[in-house]
N, C-alpha and C positions, 0 to 999 in steps of 0.2 A: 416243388419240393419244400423251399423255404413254410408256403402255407401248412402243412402237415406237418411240420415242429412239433406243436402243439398235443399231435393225435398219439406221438411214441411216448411222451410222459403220463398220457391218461393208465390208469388200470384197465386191462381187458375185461376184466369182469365187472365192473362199474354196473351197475342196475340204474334204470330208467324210476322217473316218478312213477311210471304205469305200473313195472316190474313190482317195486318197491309197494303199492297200493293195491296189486292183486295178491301179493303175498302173503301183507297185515289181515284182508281179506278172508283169505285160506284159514290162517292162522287162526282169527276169531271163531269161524266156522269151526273149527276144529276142538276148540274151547267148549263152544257151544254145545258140541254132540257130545261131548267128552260130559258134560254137565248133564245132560238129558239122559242119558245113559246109566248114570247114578242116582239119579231122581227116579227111574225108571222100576231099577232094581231095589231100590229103597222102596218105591209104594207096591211092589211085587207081594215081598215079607211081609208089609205091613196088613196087605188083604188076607194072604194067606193066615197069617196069626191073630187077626181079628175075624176071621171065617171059622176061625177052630175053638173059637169061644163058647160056651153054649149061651150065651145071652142072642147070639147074633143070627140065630136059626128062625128059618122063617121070616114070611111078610113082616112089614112094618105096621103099626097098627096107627092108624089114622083117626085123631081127637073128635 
């Protein structure tokens, strides 16, 4: 009994290094798609409004 002193002042919810590093983990991913996603949509626009150009019709012509 005495050894487990210890274990009633811990937090129960206390996270592990592992916890704690699959988290930051998630988290970054989560950044990441968030980023790609904008980037995404941003080079979307940007074909379509450079497609409706009339300079941009047709092959490329080759020097």
């Amino acid at each position: 009994m005495i050894e487990n002193l210890p274990e009633i002042f811990e937090r129960p919810n206390k996270k592990t290094e592992d916890e704690r590093q699959a988290e930051n983990q998630y988290d970054e991913a989560l950044k990441t798609l968030g980023a790609m996603k904008i980037e995404n949509e941003f080079l979307k626009k940007e074909v379509r409004s450079s497609s409706a150009a009339p300079n941009c019709t047709g092959p490329i012509p080759s020097d």
